[in-house]
C-alpha positions as CSV (number, residue, x, y, z in Angstrom):
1,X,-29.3,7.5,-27.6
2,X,-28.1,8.0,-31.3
3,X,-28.5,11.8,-31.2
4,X,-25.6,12.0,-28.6
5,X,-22.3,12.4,-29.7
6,X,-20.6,10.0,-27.3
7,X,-23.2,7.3,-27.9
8,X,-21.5,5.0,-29.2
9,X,-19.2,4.8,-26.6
10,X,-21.8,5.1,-24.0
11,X,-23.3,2.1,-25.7
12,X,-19.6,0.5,-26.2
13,X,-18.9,0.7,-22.1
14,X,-22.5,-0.5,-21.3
15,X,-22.7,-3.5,-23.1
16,X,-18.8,-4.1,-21.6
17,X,-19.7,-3.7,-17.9
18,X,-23.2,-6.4,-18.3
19,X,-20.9,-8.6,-20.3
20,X,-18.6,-8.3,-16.8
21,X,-21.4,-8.4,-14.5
22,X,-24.7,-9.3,-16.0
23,X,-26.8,-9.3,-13.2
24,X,-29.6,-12.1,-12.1
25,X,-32.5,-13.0,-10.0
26,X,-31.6,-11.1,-7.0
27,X,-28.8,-8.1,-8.8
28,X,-29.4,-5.9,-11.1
29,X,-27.2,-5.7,-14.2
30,X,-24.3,-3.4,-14.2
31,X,-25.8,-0.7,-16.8
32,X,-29.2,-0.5,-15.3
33,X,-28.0,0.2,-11.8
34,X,-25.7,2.6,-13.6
35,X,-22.2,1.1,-13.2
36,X,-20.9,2.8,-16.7
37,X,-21.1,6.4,-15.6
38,X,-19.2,5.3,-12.2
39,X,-16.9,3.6,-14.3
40,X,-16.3,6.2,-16.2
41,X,-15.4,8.8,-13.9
42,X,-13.1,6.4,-11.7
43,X,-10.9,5.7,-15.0
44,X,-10.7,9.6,-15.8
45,X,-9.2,9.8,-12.0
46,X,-7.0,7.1,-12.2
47,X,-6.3,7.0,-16.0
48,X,-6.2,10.4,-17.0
49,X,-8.7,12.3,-19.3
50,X,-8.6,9.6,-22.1
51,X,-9.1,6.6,-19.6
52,X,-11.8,6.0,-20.7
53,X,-10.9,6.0,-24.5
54,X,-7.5,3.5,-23.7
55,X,-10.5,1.3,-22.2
56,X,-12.4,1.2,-25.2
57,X,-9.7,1.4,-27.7
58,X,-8.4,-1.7,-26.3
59,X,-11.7,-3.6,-26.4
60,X,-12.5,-2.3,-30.2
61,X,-9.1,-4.1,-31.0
62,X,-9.9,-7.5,-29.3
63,X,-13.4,-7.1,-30.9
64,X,-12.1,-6.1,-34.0
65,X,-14.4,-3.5,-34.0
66,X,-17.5,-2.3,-31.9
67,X,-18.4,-4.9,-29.5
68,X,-22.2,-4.2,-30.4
69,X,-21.7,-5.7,-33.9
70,X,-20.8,-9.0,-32.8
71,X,-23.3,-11.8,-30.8
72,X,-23.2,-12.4,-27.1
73,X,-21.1,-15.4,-27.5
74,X,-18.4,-13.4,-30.0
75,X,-19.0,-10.4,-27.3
76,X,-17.9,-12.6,-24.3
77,X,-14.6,-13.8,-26.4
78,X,-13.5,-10.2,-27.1
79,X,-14.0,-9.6,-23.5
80,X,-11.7,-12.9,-22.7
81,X,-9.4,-11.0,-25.6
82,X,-9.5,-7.9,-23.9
83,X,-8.2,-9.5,-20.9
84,X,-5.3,-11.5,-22.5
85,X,-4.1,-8.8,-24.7
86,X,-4.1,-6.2,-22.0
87,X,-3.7,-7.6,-18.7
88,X,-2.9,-4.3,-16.3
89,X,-5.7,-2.3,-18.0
90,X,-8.1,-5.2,-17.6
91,X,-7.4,-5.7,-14.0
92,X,-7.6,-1.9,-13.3
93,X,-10.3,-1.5,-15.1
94,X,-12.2,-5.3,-13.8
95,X,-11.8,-3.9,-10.2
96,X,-12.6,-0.2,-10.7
97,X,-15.9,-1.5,-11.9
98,X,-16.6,-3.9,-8.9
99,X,-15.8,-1.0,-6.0
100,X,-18.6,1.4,-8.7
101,X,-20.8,-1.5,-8.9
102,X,-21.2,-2.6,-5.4
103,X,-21.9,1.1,-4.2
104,X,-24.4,2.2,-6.4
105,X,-27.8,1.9,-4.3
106,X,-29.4,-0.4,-6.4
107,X,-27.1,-2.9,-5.6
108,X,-26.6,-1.7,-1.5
109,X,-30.7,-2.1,-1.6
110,X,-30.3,-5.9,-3.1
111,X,-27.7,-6.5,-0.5
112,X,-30.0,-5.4,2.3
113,X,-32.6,-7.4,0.8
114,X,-30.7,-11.0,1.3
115,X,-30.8,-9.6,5.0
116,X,-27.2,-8.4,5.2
117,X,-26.3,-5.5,7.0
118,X,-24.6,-3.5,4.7
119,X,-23.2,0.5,5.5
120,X,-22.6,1.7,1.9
121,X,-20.8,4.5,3.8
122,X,-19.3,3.0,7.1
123,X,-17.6,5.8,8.1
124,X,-18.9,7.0,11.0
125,X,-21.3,4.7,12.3
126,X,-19.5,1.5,11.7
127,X,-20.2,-2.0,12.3
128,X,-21.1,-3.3,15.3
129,X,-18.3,-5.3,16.4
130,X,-17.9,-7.6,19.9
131,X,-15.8,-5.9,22.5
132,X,-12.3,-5.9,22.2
133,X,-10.6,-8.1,25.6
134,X,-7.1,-8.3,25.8
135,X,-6.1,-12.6,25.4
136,X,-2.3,-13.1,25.2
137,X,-1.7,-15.2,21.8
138,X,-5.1,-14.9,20.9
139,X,-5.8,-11.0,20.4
140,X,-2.3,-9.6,21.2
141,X,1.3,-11.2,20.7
142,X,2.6,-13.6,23.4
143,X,5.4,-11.9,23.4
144,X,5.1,-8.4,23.0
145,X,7.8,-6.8,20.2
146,X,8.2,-2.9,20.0
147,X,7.9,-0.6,23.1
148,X,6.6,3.0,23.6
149,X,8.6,6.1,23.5
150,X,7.1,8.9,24.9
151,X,7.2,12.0,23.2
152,X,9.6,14.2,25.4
153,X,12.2,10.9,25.6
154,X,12.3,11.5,21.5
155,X,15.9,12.4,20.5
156,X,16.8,13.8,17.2
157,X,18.6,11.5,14.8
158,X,21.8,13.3,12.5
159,X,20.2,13.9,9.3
160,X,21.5,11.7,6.7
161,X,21.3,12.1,2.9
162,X,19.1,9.9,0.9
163,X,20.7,6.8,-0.1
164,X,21.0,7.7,-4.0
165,X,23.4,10.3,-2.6
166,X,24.9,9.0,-0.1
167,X,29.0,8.1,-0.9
168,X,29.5,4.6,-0.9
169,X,31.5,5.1,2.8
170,X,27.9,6.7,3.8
171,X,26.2,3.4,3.0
């Protein structure tokens, strides 16, 4: 792994994501069913090209340095730093990695194994669900609100300008 130029931060983001979700008995941990690389990619979307790095740089500075340095105990408090020092990031980043985690088919194939019925993909077959039946108050309002309009009783409204605009007579 040392040979690669990013390895240290391959390293850095793998020891982060078991700290997060270190597996047991019945799931794997996060890095071996290959959370990091998910995790990676998903902060590069939402983040930006350097997503990744504002991840990292933030967890070297509640480390106070590379995470691997310190022991598991010191690696779980910079984790807990992490979070206090950098709430949005943390949160973003926390829940990024449990939408990667919980697709990756490792962790569908444990699911399945506890005997849940799990569609990693339910789009398009779905879950079976009872039939739908009409009960006033239970399934559908007592009292109905709204109505239908069809589409030939549609009017057009006068256009108005958006309310940043708009004259203060407009609004």
């Amino acid at each position: 792994m040392n040979g690669y130029p990013y390895s240290a931060e391959a390293q850095e983001l793998a020891l982060l994501v078991d700290i997060l979700i270190p597996g047991d008995d019945l799931f794997p941990p996060a890095s071996a069913a290959g959370a990091q690389g998910l995790l990676a990619d998903r902060l590069r979307e939402r983040l930006g090209l350097d997503g990744v790095s504002q991840v990292l740089t933030a967890l070297g500075s509640a480390a106070g340095g590379s995470l691997a340095a310190l022991d598991a105990e010191a690696q779980v408090s910079a984790v807990a730093r992490f979070q206090e020092q950098e709430p949005a990031l943390f949160a973003l980043m926390l829940n990024t990695l449990y939408y990667s985690y919980y697709q990756l088919p490792l962790v569908v194939q444990a699911i399945r194994e506890l005997g849940i019925v799990y569609n990693d993909a339910p789009q398009p077959l779905g879950y079976d669900l009872p039939p739908f039946e009409p009960i006033p108050g239970v399934t559908i309002p007592s009292e109905p609100r709204g109505f239908y309009k069809a589409t030939h009783e549609v009017e057009r409204i006068e256009w108005l300008p958006p309310a940043a605009a708009a004259s203060a007579s407009e609004q």
